[in-house]
VOPAGU-2260 file (C-alpha; in pm, 1 decimal, decimal comma):
REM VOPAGU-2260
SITE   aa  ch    i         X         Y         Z
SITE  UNK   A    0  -13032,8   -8410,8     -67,6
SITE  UNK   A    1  -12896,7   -8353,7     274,6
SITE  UNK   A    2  -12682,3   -8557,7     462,8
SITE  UNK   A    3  -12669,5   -8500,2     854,2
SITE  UNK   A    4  -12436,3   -8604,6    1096,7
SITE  UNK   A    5  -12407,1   -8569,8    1453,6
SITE  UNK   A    6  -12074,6   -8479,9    1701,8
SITE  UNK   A    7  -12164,2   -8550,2    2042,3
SITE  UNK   A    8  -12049,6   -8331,1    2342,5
SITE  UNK   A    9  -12211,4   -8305,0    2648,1
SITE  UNK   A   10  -12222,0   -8090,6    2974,2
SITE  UNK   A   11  -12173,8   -8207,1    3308,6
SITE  UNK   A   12  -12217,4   -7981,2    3650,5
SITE  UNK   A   13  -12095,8   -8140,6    3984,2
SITE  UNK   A   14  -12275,5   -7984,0    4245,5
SITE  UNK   A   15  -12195,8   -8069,0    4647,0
SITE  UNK   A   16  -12343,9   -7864,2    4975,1
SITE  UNK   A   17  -12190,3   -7553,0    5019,4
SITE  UNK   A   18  -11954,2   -7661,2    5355,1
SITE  UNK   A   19  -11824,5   -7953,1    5121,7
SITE  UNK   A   20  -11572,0   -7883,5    4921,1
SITE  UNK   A   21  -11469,8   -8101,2    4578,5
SITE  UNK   A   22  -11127,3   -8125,2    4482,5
SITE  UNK   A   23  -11042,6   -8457,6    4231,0
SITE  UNK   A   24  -11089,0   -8609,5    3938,0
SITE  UNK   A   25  -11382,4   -8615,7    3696,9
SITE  UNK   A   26  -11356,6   -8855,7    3347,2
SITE  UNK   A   27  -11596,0   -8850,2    3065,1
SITE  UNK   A   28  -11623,0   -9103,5    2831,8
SITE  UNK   A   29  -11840,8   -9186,2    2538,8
SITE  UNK   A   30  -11973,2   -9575,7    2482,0
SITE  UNK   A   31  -12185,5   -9716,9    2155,4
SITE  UNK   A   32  -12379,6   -9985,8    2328,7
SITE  UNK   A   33  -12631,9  -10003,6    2635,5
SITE  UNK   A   34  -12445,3   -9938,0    2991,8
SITE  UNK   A   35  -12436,3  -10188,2    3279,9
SITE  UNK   A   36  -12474,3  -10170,8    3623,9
SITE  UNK   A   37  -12817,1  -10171,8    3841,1
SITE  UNK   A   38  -12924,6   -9802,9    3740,1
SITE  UNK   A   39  -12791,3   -9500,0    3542,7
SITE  UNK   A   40  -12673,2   -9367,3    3897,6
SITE  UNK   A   41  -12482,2   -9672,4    3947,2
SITE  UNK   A   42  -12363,0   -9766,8    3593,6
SITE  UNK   A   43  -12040,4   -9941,3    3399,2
SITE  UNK   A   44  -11929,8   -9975,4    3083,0
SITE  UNK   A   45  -12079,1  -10299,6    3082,5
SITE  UNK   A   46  -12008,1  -10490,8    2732,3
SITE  UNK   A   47  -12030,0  -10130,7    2534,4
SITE  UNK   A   48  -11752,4  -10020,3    2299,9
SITE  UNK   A   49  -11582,3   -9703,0    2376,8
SITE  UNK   A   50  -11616,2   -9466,9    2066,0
SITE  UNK   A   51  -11218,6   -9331,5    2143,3
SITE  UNK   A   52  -11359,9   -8965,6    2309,5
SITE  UNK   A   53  -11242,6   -8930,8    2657,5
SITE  UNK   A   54  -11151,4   -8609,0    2898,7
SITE  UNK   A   55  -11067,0   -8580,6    3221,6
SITE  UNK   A   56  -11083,1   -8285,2    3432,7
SITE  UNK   A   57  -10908,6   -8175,5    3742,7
SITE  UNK   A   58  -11194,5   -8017,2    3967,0
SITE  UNK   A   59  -11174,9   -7823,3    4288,1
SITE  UNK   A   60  -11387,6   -7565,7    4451,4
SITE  UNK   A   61  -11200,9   -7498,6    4731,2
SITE  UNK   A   62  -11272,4   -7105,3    4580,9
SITE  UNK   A   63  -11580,3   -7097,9    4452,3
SITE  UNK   A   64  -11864,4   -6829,2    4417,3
SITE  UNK   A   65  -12019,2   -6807,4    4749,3
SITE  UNK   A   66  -12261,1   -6977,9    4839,1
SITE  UNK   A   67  -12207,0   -7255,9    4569,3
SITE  UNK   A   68  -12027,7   -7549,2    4528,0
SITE  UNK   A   69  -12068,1   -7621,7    4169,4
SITE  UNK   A   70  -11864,4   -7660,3    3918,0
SITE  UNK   A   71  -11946,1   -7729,8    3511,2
SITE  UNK   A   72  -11762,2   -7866,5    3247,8
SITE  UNK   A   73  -11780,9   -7907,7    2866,3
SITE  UNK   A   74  -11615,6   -8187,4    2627,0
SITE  UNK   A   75  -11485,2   -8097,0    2331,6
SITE  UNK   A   76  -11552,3   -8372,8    2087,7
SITE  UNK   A   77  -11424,1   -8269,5    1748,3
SITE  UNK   A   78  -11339,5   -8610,5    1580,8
SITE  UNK   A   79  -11581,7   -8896,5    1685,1
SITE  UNK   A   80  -11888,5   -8801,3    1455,0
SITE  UNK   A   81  -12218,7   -9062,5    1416,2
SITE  UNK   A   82  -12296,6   -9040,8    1055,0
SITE  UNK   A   83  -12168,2   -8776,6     783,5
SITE  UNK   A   84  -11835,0   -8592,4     905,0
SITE  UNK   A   85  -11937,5   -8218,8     785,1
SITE  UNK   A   86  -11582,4   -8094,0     671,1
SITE  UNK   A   87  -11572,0   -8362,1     403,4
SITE  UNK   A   88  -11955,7   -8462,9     356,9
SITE  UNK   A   89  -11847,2   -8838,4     336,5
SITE  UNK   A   90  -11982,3   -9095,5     543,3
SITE  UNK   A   91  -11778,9   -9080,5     874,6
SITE  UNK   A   92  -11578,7   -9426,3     973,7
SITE  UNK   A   93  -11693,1   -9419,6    1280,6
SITE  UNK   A   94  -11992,6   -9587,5    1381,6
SITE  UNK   A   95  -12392,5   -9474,3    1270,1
SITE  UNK   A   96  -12709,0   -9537,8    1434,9
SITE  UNK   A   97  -12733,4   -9666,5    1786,9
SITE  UNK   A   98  -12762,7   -9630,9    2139,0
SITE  UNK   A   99  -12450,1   -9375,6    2287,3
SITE  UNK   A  100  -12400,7   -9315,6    2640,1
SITE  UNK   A  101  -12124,9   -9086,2    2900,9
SITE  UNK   A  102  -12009,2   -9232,5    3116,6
SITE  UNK   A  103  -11929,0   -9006,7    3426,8
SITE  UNK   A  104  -11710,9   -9131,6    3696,3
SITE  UNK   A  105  -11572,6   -8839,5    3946,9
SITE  UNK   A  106  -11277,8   -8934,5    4201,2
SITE  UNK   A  107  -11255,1   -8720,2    4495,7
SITE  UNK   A  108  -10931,9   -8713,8    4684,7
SITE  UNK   A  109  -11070,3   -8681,4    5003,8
SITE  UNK   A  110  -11422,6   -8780,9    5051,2
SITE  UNK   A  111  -11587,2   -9117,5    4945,7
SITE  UNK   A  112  -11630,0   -9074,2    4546,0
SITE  UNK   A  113  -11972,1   -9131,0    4426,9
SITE  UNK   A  114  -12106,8   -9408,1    4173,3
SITE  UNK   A  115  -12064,7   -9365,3    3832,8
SITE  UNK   A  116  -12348,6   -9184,3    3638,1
SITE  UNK   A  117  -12441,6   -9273,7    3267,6
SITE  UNK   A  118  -12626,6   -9011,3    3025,7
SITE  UNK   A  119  -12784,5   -9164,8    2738,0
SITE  UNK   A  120  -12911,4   -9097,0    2361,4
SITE  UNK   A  121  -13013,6   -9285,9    2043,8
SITE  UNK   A  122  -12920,7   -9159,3    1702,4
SITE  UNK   A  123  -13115,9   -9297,2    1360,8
SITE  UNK   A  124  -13132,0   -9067,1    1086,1
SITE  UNK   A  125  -13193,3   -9147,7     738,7
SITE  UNK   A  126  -13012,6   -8975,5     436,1
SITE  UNK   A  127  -13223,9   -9097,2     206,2
């Protein structure tokens, strides 16, 4: 029998016009639940439960490659697993099946700061 489970990470790339410049804030946070807000350009957290994953990053491309404006970032989820944690094989305490979304809300320190985005994915599995 196999028993799966499922870490969730993500990556994110900010990407602006090459004469503007980012420098701020950007904070990543996983939900369980459906987001709110009028679109999944202009989301919230809405009535979802955060899963206890968050990261922030400090962004500028004041430097950056010419040309380009963009910058990418990875999470590094190691704890908050959906279904079997695989470096004990036992059913994880966290929650299982479901709708997950990131949340993705970027603060710029000098220009007006975009809405938040949402990224969304739904997990059933069966170990049966």
């Amino acid at each position: 029998m196999s028993k799966q489970g499922w870490l969730p990470n993500a990556r994110i790339t900010l990407n602006s016009t090459a004469a503007t410049v980012l420098k701020g804030t950007l904070t990543v946070t996983l939900y369980k639940g459906t987001p709110g807000g009028s679109s999944l350009d202009n989301c919230t957290a809405g009535t979802a439960t955060a899963t206890g994953y968050s990261k922030s990053f400090a962004i500028d491309t004041s430097t950056p490659a010419p040309g380009t404006n963009t910058v990418t970032v990875f999470t590094d989820n190691s704890s908050f697993f959906v279904g079997v944690n695989p470096a004990n094989g036992n059913a994880s305490a966290n929650d299982g099946d479901g709708s997950y979304f990131w949340l993705i809300h970027y603060v710029d320190n000098s220009r007006t700061s975009p809405n938040d985005r949402c990224e969304t994915s739904s997990i059933s599995h069966n170990d049966g």
